[in-house]
Backbone as a chain_set.jsonl record, in Angstrom:
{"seq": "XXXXXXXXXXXXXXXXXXXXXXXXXXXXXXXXXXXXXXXXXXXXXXXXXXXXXXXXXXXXXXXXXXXXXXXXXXXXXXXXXXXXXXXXX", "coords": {"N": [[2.56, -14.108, 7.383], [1.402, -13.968, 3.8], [1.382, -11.034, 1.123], [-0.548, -11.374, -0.176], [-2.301, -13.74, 0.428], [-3.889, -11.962, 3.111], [-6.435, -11.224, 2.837], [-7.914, -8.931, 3.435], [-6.775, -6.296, 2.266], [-8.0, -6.768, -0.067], [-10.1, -5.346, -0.03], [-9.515, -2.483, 0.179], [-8.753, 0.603, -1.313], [-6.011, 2.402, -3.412], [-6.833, 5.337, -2.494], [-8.154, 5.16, 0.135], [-6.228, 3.68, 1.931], [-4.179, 5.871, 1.619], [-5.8, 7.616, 2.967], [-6.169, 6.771, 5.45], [-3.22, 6.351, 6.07], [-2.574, 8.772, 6.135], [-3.977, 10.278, 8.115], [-2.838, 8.523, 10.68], [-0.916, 9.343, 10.641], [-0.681, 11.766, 10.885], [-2.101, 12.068, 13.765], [0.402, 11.161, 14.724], [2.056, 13.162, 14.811], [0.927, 15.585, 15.416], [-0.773, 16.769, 14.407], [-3.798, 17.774, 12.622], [-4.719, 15.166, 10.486], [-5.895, 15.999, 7.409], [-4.495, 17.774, 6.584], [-2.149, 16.665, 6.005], [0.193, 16.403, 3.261], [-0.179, 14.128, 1.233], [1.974, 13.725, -1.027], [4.899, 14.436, -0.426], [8.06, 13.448, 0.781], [8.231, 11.042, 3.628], [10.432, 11.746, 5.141], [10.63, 14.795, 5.209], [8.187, 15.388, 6.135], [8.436, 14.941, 8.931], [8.284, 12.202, 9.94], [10.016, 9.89, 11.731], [12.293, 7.463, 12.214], [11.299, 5.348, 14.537], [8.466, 6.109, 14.223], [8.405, 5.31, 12.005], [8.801, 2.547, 11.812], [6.444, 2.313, 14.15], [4.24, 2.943, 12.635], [4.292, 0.859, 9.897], [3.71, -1.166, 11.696], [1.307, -1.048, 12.266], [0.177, -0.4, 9.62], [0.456, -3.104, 9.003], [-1.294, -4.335, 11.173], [-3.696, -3.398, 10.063], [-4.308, -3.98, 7.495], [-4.025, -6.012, 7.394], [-1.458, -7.695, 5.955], [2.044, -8.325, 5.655], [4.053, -5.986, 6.409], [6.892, -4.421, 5.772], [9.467, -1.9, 7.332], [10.751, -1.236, 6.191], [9.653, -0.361, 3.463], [9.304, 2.083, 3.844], [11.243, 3.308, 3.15], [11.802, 2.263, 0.317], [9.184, 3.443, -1.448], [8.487, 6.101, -0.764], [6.486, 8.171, -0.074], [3.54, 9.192, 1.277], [1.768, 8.585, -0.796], [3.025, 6.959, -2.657], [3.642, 4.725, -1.121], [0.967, 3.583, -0.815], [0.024, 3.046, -2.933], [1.267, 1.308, -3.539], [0.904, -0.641, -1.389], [-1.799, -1.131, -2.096], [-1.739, -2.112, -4.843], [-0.633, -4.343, -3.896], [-3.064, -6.172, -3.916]], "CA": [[1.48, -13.988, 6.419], [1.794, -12.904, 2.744], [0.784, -10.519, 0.513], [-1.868, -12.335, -1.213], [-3.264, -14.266, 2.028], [-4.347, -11.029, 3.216], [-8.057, -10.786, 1.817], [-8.74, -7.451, 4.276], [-6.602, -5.644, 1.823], [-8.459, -6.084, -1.31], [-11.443, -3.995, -0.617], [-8.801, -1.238, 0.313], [-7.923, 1.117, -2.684], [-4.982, 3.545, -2.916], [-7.06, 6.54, -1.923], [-8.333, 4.878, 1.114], [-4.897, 3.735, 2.152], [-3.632, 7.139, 1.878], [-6.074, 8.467, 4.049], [-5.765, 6.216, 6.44], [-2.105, 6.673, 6.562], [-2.259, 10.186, 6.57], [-4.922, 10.343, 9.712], [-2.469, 8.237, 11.532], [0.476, 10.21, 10.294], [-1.295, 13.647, 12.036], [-2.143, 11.354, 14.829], [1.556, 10.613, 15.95], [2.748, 14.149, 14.434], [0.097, 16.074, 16.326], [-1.25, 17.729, 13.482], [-4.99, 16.934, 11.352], [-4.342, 14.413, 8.962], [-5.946, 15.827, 6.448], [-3.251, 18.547, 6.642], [-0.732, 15.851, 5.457], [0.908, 16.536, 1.734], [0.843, 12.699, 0.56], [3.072, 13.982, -1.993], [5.953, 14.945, 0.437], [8.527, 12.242, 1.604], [8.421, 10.892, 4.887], [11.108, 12.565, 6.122], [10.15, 15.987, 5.003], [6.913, 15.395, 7.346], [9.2, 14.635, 10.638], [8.655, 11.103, 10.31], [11.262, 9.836, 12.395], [12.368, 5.766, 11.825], [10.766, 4.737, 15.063], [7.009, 6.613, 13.744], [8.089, 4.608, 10.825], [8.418, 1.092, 12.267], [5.003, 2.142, 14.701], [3.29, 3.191, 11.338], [4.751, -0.047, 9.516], [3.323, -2.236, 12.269], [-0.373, -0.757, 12.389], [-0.192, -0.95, 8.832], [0.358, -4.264, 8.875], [-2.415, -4.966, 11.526], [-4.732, -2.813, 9.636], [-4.301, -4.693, 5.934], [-3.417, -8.164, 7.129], [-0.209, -8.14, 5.411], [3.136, -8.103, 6.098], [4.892, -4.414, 6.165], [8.25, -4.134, 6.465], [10.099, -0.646, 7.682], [12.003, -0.75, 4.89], [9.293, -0.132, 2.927], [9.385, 3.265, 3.966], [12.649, 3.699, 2.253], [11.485, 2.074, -1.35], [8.179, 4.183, -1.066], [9.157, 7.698, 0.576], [5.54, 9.38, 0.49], [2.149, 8.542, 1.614], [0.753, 8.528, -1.746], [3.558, 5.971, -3.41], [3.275, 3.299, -0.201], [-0.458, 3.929, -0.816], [-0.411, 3.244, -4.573], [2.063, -0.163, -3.83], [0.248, -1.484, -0.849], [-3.289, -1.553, -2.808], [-1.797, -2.866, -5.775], [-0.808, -6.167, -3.606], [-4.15, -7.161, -3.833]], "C": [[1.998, -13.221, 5.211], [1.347, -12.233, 2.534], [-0.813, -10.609, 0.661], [-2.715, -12.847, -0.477], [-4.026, -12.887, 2.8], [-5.333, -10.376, 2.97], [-8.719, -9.387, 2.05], [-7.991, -6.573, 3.036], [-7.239, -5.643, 0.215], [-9.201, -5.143, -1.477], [-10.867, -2.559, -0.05], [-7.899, -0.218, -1.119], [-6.824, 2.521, -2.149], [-5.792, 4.516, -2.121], [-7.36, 6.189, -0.739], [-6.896, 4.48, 2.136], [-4.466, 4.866, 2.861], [-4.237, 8.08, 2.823], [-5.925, 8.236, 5.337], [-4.614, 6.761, 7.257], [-2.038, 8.053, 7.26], [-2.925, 10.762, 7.815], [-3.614, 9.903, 10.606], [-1.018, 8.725, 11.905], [0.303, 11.713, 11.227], [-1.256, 12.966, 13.004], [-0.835, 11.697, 16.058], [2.503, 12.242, 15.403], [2.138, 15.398, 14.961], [-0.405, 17.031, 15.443], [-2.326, 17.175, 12.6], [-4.537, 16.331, 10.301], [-4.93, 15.022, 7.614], [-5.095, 17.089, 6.162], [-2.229, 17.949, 6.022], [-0.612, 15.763, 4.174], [1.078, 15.108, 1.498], [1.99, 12.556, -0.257], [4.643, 13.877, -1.474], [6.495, 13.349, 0.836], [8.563, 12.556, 2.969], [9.398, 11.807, 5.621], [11.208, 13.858, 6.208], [8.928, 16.115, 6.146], [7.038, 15.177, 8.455], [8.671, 13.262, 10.667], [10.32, 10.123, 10.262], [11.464, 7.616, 12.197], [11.711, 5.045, 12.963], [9.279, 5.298, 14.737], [7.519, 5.587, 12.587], [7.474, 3.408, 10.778], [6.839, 1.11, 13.096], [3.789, 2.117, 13.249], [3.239, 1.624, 10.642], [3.416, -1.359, 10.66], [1.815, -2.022, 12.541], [-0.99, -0.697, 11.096], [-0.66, -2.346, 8.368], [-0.995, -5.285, 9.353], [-3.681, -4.617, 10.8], [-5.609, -3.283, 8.094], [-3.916, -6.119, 6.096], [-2.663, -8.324, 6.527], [0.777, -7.841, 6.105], [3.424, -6.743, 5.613], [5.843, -4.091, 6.66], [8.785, -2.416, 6.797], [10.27, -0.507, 6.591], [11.0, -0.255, 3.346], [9.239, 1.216, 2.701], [10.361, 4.146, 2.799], [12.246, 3.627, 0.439], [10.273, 2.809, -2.012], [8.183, 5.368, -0.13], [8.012, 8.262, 1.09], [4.14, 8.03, 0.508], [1.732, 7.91, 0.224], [1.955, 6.873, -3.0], [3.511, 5.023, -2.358], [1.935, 3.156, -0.68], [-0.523, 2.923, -1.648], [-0.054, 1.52, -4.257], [1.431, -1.07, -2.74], [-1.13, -1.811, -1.778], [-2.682, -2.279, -4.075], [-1.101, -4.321, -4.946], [-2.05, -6.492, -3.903], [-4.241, -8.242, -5.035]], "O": [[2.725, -12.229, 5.269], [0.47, -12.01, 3.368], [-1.754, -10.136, 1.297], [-3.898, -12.528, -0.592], [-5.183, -13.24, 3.031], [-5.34, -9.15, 2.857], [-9.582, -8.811, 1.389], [-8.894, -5.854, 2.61], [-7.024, -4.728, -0.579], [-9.271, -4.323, -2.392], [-11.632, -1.615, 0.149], [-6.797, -0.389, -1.639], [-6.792, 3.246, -1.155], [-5.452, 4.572, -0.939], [-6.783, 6.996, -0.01], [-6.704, 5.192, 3.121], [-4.348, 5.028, 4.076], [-3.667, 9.017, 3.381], [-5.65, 9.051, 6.217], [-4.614, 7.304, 8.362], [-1.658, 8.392, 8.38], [-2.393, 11.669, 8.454], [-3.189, 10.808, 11.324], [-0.293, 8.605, 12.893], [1.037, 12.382, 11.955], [-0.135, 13.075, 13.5], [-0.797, 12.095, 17.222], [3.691, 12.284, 15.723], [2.894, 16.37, 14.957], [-0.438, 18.198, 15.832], [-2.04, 16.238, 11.853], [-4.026, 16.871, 9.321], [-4.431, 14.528, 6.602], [-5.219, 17.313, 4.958], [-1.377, 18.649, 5.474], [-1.386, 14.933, 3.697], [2.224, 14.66, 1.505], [2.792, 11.622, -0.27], [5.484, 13.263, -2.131], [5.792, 12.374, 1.101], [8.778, 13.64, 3.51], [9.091, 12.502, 6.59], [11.82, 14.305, 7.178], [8.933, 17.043, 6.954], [6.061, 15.142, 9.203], [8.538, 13.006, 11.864], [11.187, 9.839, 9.435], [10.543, 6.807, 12.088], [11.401, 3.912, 12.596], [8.6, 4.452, 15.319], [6.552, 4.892, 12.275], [6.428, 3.034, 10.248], [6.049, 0.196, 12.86], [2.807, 1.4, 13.056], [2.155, 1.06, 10.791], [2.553, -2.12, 10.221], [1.181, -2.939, 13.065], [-2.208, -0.834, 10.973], [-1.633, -2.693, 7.698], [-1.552, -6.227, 8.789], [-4.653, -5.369, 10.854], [-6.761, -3.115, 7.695], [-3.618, -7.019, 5.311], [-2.791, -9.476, 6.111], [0.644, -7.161, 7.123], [3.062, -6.387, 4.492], [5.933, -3.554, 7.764], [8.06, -1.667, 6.142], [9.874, 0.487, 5.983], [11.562, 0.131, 2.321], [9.14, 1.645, 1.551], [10.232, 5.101, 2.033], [12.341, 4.516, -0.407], [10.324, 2.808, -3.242], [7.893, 5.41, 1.066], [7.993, 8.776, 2.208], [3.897, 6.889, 0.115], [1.375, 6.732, 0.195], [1.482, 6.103, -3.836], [3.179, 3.998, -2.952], [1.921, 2.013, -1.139], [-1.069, 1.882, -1.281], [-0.817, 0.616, -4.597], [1.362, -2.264, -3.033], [-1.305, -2.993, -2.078], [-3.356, -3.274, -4.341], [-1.145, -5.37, -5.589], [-1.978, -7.64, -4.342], [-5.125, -9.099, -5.03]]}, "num_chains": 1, "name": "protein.A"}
């Protein structure tokens, strides 16, 4: 599935995104999401490359798009994946 095919992610805007993420980011880091610095790169926050790929793949189910790992890498912090998943829509 692409991008664009993906209709669940239009009515998702960055800030929602980001909270999302960041809930599920405390979640698997054992700490309240809203504790989580979107600002901060991933790997500053102990996300580790397999939390990446689990994150990656619940993103994916969560927005109906595709989300690669590697996105992680081109997008370091909550708040810039955030910004670049919502602008697929």
């Amino acid at each position: 599935m692409n991008a664009v095919a993906g209709s669940e992610v239009l009515g998702k805007g960055k800030d929602e995104i980001a909270r999302w993420m960041a809930d599920r980011l405390g979640a698997e880091l054992g700490v309240p999401g809203e504790t989580i610095d979107v600002t901060l790169p991933f790997a500053a926050l102990g996300v580790t490359s397999i939390i990446g790929v689990s994150l990656a793949g619940d993103l994916a189910d969560e927005l109906a798009i595709e989300v690669p790992p590697t996105l992680f890498w081109d997008y370091p912090t909550v708040e810039k994946l955030a910004e670049h998943l919502a602008d697929l829509a």
